[in-house]
DRENPA-3360 file (N, C-alpha, C; in nm, 2 decimals, always signed):
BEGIN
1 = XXXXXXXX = +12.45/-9.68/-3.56/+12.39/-9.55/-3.51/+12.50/-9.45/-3.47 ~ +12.58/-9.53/-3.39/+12.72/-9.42/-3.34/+12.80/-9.35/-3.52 ~ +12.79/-9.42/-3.54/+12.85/-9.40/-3.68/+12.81/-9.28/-3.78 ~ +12.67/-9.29/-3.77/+12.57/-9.20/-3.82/+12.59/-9.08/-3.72 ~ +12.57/-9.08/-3.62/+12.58/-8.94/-3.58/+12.75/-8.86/-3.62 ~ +12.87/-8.99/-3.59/+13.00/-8.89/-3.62/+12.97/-8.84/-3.73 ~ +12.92/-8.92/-3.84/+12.93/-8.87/-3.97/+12.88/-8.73/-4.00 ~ +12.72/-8.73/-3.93/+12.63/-8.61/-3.89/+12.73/-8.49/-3.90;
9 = XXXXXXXX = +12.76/-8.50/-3.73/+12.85/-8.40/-3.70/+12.96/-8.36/-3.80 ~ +13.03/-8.48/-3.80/+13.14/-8.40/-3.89/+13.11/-8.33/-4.05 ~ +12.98/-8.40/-4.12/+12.89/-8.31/-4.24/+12.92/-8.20/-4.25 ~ +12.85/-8.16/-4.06/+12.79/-8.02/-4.03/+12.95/-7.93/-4.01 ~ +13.02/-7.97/-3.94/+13.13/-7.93/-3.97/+13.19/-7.89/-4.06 ~ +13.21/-7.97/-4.18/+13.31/-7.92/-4.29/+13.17/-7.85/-4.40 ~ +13.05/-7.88/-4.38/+12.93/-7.70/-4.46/+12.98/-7.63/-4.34 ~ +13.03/-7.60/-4.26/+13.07/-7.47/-4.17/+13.18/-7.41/-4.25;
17 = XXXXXXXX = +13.26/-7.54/-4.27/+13.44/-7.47/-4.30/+13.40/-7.43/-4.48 ~ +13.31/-7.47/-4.50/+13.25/-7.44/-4.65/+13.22/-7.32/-4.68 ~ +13.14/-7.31/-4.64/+13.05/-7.15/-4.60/+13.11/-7.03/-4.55 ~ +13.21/-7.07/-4.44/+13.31/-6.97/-4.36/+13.37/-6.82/-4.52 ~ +13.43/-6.90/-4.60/+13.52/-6.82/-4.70/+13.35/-6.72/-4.77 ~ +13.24/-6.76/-4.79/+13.17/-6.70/-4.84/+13.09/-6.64/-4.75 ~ +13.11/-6.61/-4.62/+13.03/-6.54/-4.56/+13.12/-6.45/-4.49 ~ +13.24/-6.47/-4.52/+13.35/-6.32/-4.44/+13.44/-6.41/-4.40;
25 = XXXXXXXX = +13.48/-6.52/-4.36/+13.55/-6.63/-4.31/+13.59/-6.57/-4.16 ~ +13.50/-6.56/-4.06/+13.50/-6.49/-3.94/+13.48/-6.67/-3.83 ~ +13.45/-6.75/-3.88/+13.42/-6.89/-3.82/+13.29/-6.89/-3.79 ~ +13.23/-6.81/-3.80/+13.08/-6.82/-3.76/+12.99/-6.89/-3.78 ~ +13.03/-6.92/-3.93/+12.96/-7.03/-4.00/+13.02/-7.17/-3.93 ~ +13.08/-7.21/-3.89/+13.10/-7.36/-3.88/+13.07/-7.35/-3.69 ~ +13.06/-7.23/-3.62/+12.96/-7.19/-3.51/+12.83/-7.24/-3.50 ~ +12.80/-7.16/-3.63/+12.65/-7.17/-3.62/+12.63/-7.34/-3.68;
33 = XXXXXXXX = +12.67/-7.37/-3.76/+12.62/-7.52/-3.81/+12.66/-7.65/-3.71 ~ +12.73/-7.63/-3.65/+12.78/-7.70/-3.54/+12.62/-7.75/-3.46 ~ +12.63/-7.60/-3.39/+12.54/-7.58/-3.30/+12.38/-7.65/-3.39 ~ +12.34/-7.58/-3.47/+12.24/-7.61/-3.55/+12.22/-7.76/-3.52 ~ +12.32/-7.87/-3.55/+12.35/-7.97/-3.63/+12.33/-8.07/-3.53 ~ +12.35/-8.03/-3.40/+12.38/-8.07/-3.25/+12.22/-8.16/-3.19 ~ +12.09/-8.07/-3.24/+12.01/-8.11/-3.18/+11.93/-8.19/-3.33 ~ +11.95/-8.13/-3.42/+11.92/-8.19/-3.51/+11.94/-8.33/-3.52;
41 = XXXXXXXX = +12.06/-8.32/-3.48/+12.13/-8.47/-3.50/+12.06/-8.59/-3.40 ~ +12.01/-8.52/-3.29/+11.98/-8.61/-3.17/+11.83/-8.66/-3.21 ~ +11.77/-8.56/-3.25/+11.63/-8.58/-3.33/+11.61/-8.70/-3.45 ~ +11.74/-8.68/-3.53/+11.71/-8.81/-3.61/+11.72/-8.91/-3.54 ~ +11.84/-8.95/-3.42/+11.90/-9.06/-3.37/+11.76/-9.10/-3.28 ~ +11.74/-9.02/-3.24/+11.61/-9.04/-3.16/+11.43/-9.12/-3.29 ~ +11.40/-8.98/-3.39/+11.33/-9.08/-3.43/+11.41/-9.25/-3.52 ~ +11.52/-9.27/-3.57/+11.57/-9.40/-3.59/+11.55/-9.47/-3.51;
49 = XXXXXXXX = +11.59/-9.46/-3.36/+11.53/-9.58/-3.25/+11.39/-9.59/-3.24 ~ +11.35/-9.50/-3.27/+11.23/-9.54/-3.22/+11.13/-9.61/-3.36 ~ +11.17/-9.60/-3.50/+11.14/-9.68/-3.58/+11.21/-9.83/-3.64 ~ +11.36/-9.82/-3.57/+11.43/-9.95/-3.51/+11.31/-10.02/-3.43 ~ +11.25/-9.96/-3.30/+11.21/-10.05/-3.24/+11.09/-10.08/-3.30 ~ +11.00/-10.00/-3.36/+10.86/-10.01/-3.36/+10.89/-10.17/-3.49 ~ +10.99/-10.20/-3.54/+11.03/-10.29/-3.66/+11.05/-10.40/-3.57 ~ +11.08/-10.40/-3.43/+11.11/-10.50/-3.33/+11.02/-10.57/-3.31;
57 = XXXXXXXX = +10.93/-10.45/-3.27/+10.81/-10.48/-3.13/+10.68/-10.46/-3.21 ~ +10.64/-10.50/-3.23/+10.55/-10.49/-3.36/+10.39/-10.42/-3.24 ~ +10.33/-10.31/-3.28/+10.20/-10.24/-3.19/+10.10/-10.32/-3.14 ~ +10.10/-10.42/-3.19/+9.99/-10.50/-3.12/+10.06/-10.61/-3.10 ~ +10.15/-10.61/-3.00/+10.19/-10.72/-2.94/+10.19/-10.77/-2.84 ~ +10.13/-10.85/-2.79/+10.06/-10.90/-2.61/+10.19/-10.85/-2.57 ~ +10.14/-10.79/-2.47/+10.19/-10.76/-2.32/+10.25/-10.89/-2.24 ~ +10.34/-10.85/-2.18/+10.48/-11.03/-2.13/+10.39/-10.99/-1.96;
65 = XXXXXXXX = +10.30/-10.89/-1.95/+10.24/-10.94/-1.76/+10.26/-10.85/-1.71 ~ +10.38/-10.78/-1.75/+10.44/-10.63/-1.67/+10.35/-10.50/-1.70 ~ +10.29/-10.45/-1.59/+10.23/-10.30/-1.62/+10.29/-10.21/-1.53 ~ +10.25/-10.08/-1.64/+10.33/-9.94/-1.46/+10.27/-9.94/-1.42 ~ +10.07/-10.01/-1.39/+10.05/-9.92/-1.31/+9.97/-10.04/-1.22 ~ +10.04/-10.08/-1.14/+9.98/-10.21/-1.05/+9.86/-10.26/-1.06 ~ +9.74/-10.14/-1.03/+9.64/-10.15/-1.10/+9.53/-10.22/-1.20 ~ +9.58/-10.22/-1.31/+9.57/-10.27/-1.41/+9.56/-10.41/-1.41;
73 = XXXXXXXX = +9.69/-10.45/-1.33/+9.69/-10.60/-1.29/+9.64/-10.65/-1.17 ~ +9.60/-10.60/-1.08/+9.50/-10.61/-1.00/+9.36/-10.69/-1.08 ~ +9.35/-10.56/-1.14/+9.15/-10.57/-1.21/+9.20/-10.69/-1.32 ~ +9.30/-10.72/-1.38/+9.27/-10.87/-1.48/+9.29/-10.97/-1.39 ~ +9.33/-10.97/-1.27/+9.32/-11.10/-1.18/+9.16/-11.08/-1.16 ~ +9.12/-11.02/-1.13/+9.01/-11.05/-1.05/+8.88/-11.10/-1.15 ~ +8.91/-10.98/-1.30/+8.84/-11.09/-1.39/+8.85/-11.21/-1.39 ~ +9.00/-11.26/-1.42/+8.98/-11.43/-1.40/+8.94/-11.45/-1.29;
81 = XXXX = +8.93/-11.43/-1.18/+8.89/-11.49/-1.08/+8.72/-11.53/-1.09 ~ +8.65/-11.41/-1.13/+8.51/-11.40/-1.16/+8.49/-11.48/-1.28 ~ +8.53/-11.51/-1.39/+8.52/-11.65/-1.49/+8.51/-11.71/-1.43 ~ +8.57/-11.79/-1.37/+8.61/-11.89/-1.35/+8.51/-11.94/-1.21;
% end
């Protein structure tokens, strides 16, 4: 993943230093793609983990006991309690 983003970045870097000679060579271009390139980049890195994980944790996978909301586990105790 680290790997993929240097790569990213430095892409976006040298289409800046690309572009620069055909747009006036003022640096603006490799400004603007930088920047551009910056959130872009986090957006992939971001959806990758999160299709990394979904390949982990597969959507319908029992719950290990842990909930946020105390709640929750309250009301399945007391079910069993009432089975039983």
């Amino acid at each position: 993943m680290g790997c993929f983003m240097a790569l990213f970045a430095l892409g976006s870097l040298f289409v800046g230093l690309a572009l620069d000679p055909l747009l006036g060579g003022r640096r603006l271009a490799v400004v603007v793609c930088v920047l551009a390139g910056l959130p872009l980049n986090l957006g992939i890195a971001v959806w990758l983990t999160r299709l990394l994980i979904a390949r982990i944790i597969p959507a319908g996978a029992k719950s290990t006991g842990f909930t946020a909301n105390p709640d929750d586990d309250q009301e399945e105790s007391a079910g069993a309690l009432k089975s039983e």
